[in-house]
C-alpha positions in Angstrom: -8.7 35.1 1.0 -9.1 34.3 4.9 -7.5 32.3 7.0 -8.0 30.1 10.0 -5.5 28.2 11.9 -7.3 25.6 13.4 -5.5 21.8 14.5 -2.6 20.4 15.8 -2.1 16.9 15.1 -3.8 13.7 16.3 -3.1 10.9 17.3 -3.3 7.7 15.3 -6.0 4.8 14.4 -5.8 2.3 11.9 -7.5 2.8 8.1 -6.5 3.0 4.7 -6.4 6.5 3.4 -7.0 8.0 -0.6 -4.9 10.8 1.2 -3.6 13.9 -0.9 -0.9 15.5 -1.9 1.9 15.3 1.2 5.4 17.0 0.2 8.9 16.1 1.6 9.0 16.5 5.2 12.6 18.4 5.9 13.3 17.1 9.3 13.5 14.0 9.1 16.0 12.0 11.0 19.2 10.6 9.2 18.3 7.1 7.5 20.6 4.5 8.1 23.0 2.9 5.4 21.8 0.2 3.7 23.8 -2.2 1.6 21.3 -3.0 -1.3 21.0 -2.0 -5.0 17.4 -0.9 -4.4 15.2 -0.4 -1.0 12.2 1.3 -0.2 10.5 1.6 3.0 6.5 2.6 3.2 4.0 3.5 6.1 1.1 1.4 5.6 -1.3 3.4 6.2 -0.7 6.6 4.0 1.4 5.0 1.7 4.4 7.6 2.4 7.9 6.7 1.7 10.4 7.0 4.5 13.5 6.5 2.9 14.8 4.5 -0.4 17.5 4.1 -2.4 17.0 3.5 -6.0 13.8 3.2 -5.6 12.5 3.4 -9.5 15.4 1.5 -10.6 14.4 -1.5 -12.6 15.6 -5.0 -11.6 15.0 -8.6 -11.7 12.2 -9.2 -8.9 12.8 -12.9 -9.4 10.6 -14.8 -6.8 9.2 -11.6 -5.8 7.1 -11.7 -8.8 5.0 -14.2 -6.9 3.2 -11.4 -5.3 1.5 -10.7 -8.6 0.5 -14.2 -8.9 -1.1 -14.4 -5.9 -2.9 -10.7 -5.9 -4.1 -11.9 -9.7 -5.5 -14.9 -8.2 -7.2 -13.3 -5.3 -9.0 -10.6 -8.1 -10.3 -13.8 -9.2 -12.1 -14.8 -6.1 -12.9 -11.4 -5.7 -15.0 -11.4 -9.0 -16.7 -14.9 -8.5 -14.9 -16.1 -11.3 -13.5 -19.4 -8.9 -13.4 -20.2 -4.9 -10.5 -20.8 -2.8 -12.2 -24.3 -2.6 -12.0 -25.2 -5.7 -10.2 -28.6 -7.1 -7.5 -28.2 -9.1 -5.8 -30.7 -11.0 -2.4 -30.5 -11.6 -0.9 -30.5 -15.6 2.8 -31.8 -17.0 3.3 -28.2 -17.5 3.4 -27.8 -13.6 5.2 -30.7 -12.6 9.1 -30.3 -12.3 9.9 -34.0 -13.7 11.5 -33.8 -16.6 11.4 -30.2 -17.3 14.2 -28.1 -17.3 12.7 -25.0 -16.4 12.6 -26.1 -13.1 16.1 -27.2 -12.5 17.1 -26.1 -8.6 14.2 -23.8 -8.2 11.6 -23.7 -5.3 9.2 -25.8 -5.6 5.7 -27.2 -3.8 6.7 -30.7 -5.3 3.7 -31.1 -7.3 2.8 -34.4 -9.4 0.4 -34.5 -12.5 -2.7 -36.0 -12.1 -2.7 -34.2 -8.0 -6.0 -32.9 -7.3 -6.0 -30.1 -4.4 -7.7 -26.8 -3.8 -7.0 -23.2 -4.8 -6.3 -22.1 -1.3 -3.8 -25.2 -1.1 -2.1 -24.1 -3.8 -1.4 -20.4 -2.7 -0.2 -21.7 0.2 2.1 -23.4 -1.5 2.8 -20.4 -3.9 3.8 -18.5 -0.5 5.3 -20.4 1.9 7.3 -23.0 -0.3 7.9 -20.7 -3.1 6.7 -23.1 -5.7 7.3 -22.4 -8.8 5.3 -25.7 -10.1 2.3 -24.1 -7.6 2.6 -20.5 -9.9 1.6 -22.8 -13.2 -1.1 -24.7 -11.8 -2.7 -21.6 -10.7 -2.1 -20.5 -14.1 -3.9 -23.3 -15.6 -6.4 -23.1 -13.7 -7.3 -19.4 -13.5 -6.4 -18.3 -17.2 -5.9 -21.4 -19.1 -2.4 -21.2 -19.3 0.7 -18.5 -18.5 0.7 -16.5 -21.2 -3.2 -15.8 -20.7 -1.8 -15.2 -16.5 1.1 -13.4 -17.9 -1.3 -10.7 -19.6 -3.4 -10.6 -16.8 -0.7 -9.7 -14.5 0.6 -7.1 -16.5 -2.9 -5.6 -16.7 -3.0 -5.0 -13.1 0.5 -3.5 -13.5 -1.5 -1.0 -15.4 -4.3 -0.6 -12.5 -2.3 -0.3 -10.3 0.0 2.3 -11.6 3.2 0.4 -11.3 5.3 2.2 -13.8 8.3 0.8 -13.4 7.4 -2.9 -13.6 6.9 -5.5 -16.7 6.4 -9.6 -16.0 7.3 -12.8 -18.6 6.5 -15.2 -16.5 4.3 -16.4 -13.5 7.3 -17.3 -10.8 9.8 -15.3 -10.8 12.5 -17.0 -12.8 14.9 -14.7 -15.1 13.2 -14.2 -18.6 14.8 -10.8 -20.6 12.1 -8.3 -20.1 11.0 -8.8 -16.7 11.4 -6.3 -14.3 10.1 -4.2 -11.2 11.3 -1.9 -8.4 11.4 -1.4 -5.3 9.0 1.5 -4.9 6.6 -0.7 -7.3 6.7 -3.7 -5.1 6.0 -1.7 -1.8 3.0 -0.5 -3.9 1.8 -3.9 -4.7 2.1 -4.9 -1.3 0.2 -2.5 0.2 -2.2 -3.5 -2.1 -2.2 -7.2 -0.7 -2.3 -6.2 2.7 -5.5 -4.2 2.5 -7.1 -6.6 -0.5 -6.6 -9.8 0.0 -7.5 -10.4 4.0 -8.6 -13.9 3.9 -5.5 -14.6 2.3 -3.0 -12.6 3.8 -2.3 -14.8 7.0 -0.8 -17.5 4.6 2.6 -14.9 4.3 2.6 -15.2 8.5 3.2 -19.1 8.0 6.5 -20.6 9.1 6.3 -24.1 7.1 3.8 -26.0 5.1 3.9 -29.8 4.7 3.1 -31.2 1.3 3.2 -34.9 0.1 4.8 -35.8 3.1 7.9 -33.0 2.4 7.9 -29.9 5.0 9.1 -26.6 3.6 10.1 -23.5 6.2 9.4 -20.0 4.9 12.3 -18.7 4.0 11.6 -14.9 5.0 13.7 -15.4 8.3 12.3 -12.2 9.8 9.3 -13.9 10.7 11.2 -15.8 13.4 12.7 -12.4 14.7 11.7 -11.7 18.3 12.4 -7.9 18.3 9.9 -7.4 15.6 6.5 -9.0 14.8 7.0 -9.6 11.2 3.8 -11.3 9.3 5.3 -11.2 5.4 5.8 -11.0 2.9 8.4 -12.9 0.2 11.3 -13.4 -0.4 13.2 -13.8 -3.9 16.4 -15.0 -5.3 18.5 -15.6 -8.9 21.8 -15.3 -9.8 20.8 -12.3 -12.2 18.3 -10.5 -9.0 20.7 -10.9 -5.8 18.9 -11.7 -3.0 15.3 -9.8 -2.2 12.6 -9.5 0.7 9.9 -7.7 1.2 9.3 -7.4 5.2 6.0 -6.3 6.9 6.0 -5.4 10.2 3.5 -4.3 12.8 4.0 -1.8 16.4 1.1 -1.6 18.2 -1.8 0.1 15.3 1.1 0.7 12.8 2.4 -1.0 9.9 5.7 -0.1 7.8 6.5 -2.0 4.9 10.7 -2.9 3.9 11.6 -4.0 0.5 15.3 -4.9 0.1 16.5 -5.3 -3.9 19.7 -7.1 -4.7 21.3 -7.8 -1.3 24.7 -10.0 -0.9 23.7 -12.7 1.2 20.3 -14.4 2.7 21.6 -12.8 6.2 22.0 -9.8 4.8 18.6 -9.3 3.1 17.1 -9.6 6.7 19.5 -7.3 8.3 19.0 -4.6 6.0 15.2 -4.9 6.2 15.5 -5.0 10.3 17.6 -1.7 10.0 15.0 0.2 8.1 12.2 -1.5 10.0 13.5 -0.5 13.4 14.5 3.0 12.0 11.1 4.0 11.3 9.2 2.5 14.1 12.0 4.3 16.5 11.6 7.5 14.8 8.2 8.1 13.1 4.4 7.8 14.1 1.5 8.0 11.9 -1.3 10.2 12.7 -4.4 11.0 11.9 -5.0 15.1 10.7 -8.1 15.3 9.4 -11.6 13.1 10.2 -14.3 13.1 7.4 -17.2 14.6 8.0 -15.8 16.4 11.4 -16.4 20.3 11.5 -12.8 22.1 11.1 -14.8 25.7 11.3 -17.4 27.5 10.3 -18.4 30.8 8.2 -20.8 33.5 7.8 -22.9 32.9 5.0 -25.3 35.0 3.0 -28.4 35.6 1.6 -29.1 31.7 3.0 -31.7 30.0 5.4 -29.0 29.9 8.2 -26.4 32.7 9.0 -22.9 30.0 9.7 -22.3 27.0 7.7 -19.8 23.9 9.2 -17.0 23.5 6.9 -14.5 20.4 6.8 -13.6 17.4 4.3 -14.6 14.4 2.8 -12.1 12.3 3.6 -10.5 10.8 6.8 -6.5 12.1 6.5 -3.4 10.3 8.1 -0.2 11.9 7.8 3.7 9.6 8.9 5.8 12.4 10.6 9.1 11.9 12.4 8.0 12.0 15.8 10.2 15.4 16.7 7.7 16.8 14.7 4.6 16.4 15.7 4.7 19.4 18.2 5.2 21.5 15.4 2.5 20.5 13.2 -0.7 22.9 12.8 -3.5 23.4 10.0 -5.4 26.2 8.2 -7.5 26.6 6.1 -8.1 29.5 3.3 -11.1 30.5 1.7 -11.5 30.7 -2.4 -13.5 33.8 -1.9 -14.1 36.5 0.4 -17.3 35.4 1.4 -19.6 32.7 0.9 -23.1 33.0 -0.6 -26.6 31.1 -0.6 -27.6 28.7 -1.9 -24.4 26.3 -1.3 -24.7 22.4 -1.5 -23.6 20.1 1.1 -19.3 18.5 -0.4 -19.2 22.1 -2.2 -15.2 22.9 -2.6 -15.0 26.3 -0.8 -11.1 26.5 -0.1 -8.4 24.6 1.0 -6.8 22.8 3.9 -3.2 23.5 4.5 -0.7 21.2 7.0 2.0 22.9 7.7 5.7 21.9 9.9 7.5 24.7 11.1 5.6 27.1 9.0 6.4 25.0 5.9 3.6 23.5 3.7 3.9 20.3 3.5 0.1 19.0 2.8 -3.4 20.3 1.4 -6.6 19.0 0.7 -10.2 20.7 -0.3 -12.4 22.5 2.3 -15.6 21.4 1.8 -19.3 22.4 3.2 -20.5 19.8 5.6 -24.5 21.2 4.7 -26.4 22.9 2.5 -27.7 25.9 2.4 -31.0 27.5 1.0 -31.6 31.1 -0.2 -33.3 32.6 2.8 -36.0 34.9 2.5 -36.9 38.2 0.9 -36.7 40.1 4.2 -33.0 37.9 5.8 -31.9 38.4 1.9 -32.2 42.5 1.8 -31.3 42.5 5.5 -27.7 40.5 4.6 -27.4 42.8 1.5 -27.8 45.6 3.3 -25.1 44.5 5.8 -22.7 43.0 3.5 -22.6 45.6 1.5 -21.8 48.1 3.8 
């Protein structure tokens, strides 16, 4: 099989990447302690973990569970199924007089009988917390919240969140309801890139609604040593105190998510810690660009004699930022050589990443064109030399 060593890293631009399989990287700078039962932290843009604790364990998300109810109603934009302009009127079920669900929980302070849009009421799902918001969305989307319920759990299942099951539509304890920390950075990456008309409303600092003004309660998004634009926070006595925490440095975005913390305060200054930490001490770069020529190859028996070889797919690697110097990238040929004919996006090898000589990513080589079976005369001539 050959060889070719053939890139150093690049620097970064922002996209979402379907990017492959990356391994461990073993020099990575010491993470700081956090006091949490669960955390997670996760580069945006590749979807790498920095550093967790617990990060599959499964706890009570409480309010958290929110960020479901809001991605399900988004998918139903999405699909044409309602508009964010919609009116909405507001059922008993979702109105906190007289029912004891409700009892000392966040709330939008709806009123039966309100009429107000769908976007109004995400707002208030996200800013205020409203757990009388979550049913009216409910209502309105699926008819009720066991018919949500179902569909929230179904995009558990799309979305490959193993670790997480919901009961309800807000957040508040029900036995069986459950999610982790590595699930929840999953689902918010998921928001960010999906729902970017919506998005904005996790940025908000209050929202005024029949005449009561609500402040977000995700403190970090008043902290002036980080620009922080989401995403939730969540508290019960059976959860501890949660936050997810978003946070963008110049093209880059990492995403915190803090599971069972002490205290309000400390929530937020366990999310700073990991925040800082991995904008201090990693970048995220960009490897490989789709469609760009990493090499080429003799090829034969064909209508040409080299064919360009690369990938498919754009490729973004986070590496601690010691380590970019260090970084190269080869590829290796399946075969010895290639032959005619050969179809453009035809696997030929692979692409290796490598840190100090360690693998720590691959991808297919691909053929960037194709190739025709040349002629009688270039065919006998190549067999002539190849075989020799």
């Amino acid at each position: 099989m050959k060889r070719r060593l053939f890139i150093a890293a690049s620097l970064l631009a922002m996209s979402i990447s379907s990017a492959l399989a990356a391994e461990t990287i073993e020099f990575s700078p010491t993470a700081p302690a956090i006091q949490a039962g669960s955390w997670v932290l996760m580069d945006y843009t590749t979807g790498q973990i920095l550093t967790s604790g617990n990060e599959h364990q499964q706890r009570n998300p409480a309010s958290l569970t929110k960020l479901m109810t809001g991605y399900v109603v988004d998918r139903a934009i999405d699909s044409h199924r309602i508009t964010a302009d919609d009116m909405v009127t507001v059922g008993r079920d979702a109105w906190a007089k007289g029912n004891p669900v409700f009892d000392g929980s966040s709330l939008m302070f709806l009123k039966a009988g309100d009429r107000l849009t769908v976007r109004d009421l995400s707002r208030g799902l996200i800013v205020d917390s409203g757990n009388d918001a979550c049913v009216a969305l409910a209502d309105y989307v699926a008819g009720g919240e066991p018919q949500f319920v179902a569909m929230m759990n179904d995009y558990v299942q799309k979305l490959g969140l193993r670790d997480t099951h919901f009961e309800t539509v807000h957040g508040l304890d029900a036995p069986g309801q459950h999610s982790s920390a590595y699930d929840l950075a999953v689902l918010s990456r998921a928001i960010i890139h999906g729902e970017p008309e919506f998005y904005h409303m996790y940025s908000e600092k209050s929202l005024t609604w029949n005449g009561i003004t609500q402040q977000n309660r995700n403190g970090l998004l008043w902290d002036k040593t980080l620009n922080v634009d989401g995403l939730k926070t969540g508290h019960t006595s059976g959860a501890g105190y949660n936050l997810i925490a978003s946070a963008v440095d110049g093209k880059r975005r990492l995403i915190a998510v803090i599971m069972g913390a002490e205290s309000m305060k400390g929530r937020e200054v366990e999310a700073r810690k990991l925040l800082q930490w991995g904008q201090q001490n990693f970048d995220t770069v960009q490897i490989l660009q789709q469609g760009k020529q990493v090499g080429t190859e003799r090829i034969w028996y064909g209508d040409k004699e080299t064919i360009a070889l690369g990938t498919v797919e754009d490729f973004w690697l986070t590496l601690p930022k010691a380590e970019i110097p260090h970084i190269k990238a080869k590829y290796i040929l399946d075969q010895k050589s290639l032959e005619a004919p050969l179809a453009a996006n035809k696997r030929v090898g692979e692409i290796e990443l490598l840190d100090r000589d360690k693998v720590v990513a691959h991808m297919p080589l691909v053929t960037l064109e194709g190739v025709g079976k040349g002629g009688l005369f270039s065919r006998f001539s190549d067999w002539l030399h190849h075989k020799a």
